[in-house]
N, C-alpha and C positions, 0 to 999 in steps of 0.2 A: 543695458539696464534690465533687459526682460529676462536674459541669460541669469545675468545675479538676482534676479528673484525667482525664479525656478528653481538655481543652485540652493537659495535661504529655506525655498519650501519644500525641497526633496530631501536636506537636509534636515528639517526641522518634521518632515511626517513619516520619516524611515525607524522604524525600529528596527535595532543591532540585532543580528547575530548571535547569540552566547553558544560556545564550547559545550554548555549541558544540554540545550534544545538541540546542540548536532545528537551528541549523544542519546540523549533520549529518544529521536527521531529513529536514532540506529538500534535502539532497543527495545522498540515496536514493531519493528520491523521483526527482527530476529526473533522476537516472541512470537510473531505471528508465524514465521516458519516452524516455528518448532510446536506451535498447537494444529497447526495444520500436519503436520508431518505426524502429529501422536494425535490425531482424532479428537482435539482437546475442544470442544464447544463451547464450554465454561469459559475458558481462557479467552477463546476468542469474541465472546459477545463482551467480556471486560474489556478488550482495545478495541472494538469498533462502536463508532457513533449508531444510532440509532435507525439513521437516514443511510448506513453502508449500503450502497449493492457493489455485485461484482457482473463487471462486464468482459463475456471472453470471446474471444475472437479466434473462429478453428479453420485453417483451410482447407484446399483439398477442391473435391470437383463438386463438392456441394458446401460451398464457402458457405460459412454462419458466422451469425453473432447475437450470441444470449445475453438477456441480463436476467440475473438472476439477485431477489431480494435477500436482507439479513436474514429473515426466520428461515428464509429456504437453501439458503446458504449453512446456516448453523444444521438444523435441520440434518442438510446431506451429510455435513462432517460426522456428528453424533450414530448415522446410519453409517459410516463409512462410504459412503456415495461417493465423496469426494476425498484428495488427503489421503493422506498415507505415503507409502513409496518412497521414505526415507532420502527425499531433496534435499539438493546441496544449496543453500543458497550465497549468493553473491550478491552485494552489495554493489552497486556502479555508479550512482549518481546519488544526493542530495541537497537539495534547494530549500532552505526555510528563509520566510520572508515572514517577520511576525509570527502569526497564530495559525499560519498556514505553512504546510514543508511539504515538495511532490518530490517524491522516491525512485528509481528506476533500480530494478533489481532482478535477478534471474533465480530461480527456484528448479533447479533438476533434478531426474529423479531417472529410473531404469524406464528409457523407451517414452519417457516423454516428458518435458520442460517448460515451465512457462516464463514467460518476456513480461513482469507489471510495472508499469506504469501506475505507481499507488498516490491518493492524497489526502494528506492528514491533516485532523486539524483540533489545536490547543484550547481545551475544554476544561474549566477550573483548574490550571494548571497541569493537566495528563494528555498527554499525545493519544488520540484516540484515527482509526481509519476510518475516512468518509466514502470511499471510494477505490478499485479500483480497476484499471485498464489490461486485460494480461492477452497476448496472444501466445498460444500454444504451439508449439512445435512435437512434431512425433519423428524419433527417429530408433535406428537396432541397438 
Protein backbone atom coordinates (compact mmCIF):
# COMPACT_ATOMS: atom_id res chain seq x y z
CA UNK A 1 0.00 0.00 0.00
CA UNK A 2 2.73 2.57 0.83
CA UNK A 3 4.49 1.54 -2.48
CA UNK A 4 1.19 2.41 -4.46
CA UNK A 5 0.97 5.70 -2.82
CA UNK A 6 4.47 6.83 -3.49
CA UNK A 7 4.01 5.46 -7.05
CA UNK A 8 0.22 8.00 -7.17
CA UNK A 9 2.37 10.82 -5.65
CA UNK A 10 5.64 10.68 -7.64
CA UNK A 11 3.28 10.19 -10.46
CA UNK A 12 0.99 12.97 -9.77
CA UNK A 13 4.25 15.78 -8.57
CA UNK A 14 6.54 14.83 -11.57
CA UNK A 15 6.45 17.21 -14.39
CA UNK A 16 7.39 15.70 -17.97
CA UNK A 17 10.08 16.26 -19.95
CA UNK A 18 9.15 18.14 -23.43
CA UNK A 19 11.43 17.76 -26.49
CA UNK A 20 11.54 21.77 -26.61
CA UNK A 21 12.86 22.32 -22.87
CA UNK A 22 15.67 19.60 -23.98
CA UNK A 23 16.18 21.97 -26.82
CA UNK A 24 16.18 24.87 -25.40
CA UNK A 25 18.31 23.73 -22.55
CA UNK A 26 20.67 22.94 -25.50
CA UNK A 27 20.43 26.46 -26.91
CA UNK A 28 21.63 28.19 -23.80
CA UNK A 29 24.02 26.40 -23.68
CA UNK A 30 25.41 26.94 -27.11
CA UNK A 31 24.64 30.41 -26.83
CA UNK A 32 26.54 30.85 -24.04
CA UNK A 33 29.63 29.44 -25.87
CA UNK A 34 29.49 31.34 -28.46
CA UNK A 35 29.16 34.81 -26.32
CA UNK A 36 31.88 33.58 -24.44
CA UNK A 37 33.97 32.50 -27.26
CA UNK A 38 33.01 36.41 -29.07
CA UNK A 39 33.39 38.54 -25.83
CA UNK A 40 29.61 39.02 -26.16
CA UNK A 41 28.51 40.50 -22.30
CA UNK A 42 25.26 41.64 -23.63
CA UNK A 43 24.48 38.22 -24.80
CA UNK A 44 25.50 36.80 -21.86
CA UNK A 45 23.92 38.76 -18.97
CA UNK A 46 20.39 38.05 -21.30
CA UNK A 47 20.91 33.98 -20.38
CA UNK A 48 22.07 34.35 -16.93
CA UNK A 49 19.84 34.75 -13.92
CA UNK A 50 20.80 37.37 -11.86
CA UNK A 51 21.97 35.33 -8.86
CA UNK A 52 24.68 33.50 -11.75
CA UNK A 53 28.23 33.07 -10.23
CA UNK A 54 30.83 31.02 -11.79
CA UNK A 55 32.88 28.73 -9.81
CA UNK A 56 36.25 27.44 -11.19
CA UNK A 57 38.35 25.08 -9.94
CA UNK A 58 42.23 25.34 -11.23
CA UNK A 59 44.86 22.72 -10.33
CA UNK A 60 48.32 22.42 -10.13
CA UNK A 61 50.65 22.87 -6.89
CA UNK A 62 48.67 25.74 -5.72
CA UNK A 63 45.15 24.02 -6.15
CA UNK A 64 42.30 26.94 -6.17
CA UNK A 65 38.95 27.54 -6.29
CA UNK A 66 37.25 31.01 -7.17
CA UNK A 67 34.03 32.11 -7.38
CA UNK A 68 33.51 34.66 -9.16
CA UNK A 69 30.15 37.01 -9.31
CA UNK A 70 27.83 38.14 -12.53
CA UNK A 71 28.88 41.75 -12.76
CA UNK A 72 32.40 40.51 -12.41
CA UNK A 73 32.03 37.84 -14.68
CA UNK A 74 30.31 39.99 -17.36
CA UNK A 75 32.70 42.59 -16.48
CA UNK A 76 35.88 40.25 -17.43
CA UNK A 77 34.18 39.19 -20.67
CA UNK A 78 33.58 42.89 -21.97
CA UNK A 79 37.55 43.54 -20.85
CA UNK A 80 38.39 40.31 -22.66
CA UNK A 81 39.80 39.05 -19.18
CA UNK A 82 38.05 36.01 -19.79
CA UNK A 83 36.58 34.31 -23.22
CA UNK A 84 37.83 34.13 -26.26
CA UNK A 85 40.14 31.40 -27.64
CA UNK A 86 37.57 30.08 -30.12
CA UNK A 87 36.39 26.77 -27.78
CA UNK A 88 34.98 23.78 -29.17
CA UNK A 89 32.16 23.09 -27.20
CA UNK A 90 30.61 19.67 -26.50
CA UNK A 91 27.56 18.96 -25.15
CA UNK A 92 27.69 15.50 -22.71
CA UNK A 93 25.04 15.43 -20.43
CA UNK A 94 21.42 16.98 -19.90
CA UNK A 95 18.98 16.59 -16.99
CA UNK A 96 15.86 18.71 -16.78
CA UNK A 97 13.43 17.89 -14.20
CA UNK A 98 10.76 20.74 -14.29
CA UNK A 99 12.19 24.34 -14.17
CA UNK A 100 15.42 23.16 -13.32
CA UNK A 101 17.88 21.32 -16.12
CA UNK A 102 21.95 20.60 -14.89
CA UNK A 103 24.20 20.40 -18.03
CA UNK A 104 27.66 18.95 -18.17
CA UNK A 105 29.58 20.08 -21.07
CA UNK A 106 33.24 20.78 -22.29
CA UNK A 107 34.39 24.06 -23.71
CA UNK A 108 38.02 23.79 -25.38
CA UNK A 109 40.08 25.95 -26.69
CA UNK A 110 44.22 26.10 -27.74
CA UNK A 111 46.07 25.17 -24.34
CA UNK A 112 43.38 25.05 -22.27
CA UNK A 113 39.63 23.58 -21.56
CA UNK A 114 36.97 23.70 -19.30
CA UNK A 115 34.80 20.64 -17.61
CA UNK A 116 31.08 22.74 -16.42
CA UNK A 117 28.97 21.37 -14.67
CA UNK A 118 26.19 24.27 -15.53
CA UNK A 119 22.52 24.75 -13.73
CA UNK A 120 19.75 26.40 -15.26
CA UNK A 121 16.81 27.40 -14.31
CA UNK A 122 13.19 28.15 -16.27
CA UNK A 123 12.35 31.95 -15.57
CA UNK A 124 8.91 33.15 -17.40
CA UNK A 125 9.36 30.64 -19.78
CA UNK A 126 13.35 31.32 -20.97
CA UNK A 127 16.10 29.10 -19.84
CA UNK A 128 18.35 31.34 -18.05
CA UNK A 129 22.01 30.17 -16.04
CA UNK A 130 22.10 30.09 -12.34
CA UNK A 131 25.10 28.69 -11.89
CA UNK A 132 28.12 27.24 -12.81
CA UNK A 133 30.83 24.47 -11.68
CA UNK A 134 33.76 24.28 -14.52
CA UNK A 135 37.21 22.79 -13.55
CA UNK A 136 39.90 23.74 -16.04
CA UNK A 137 42.36 21.88 -17.52
CA UNK A 138 45.76 23.21 -19.18
CA UNK A 139 47.34 21.31 -21.75
CA UNK A 140 50.03 21.91 -25.43
Amino acid sequence: MKTLISIIILCFFTIPTSASDLDDVKKTIENYASYDNNFDANGLENITDESFHFIMHAPGETETVQTITRDAFLKGIAAKQFGGNNKILKIEKVDVQGNIANVYFTHKGKGAGFHHFMNLVKLNGKWKAAATAAHIEFYE
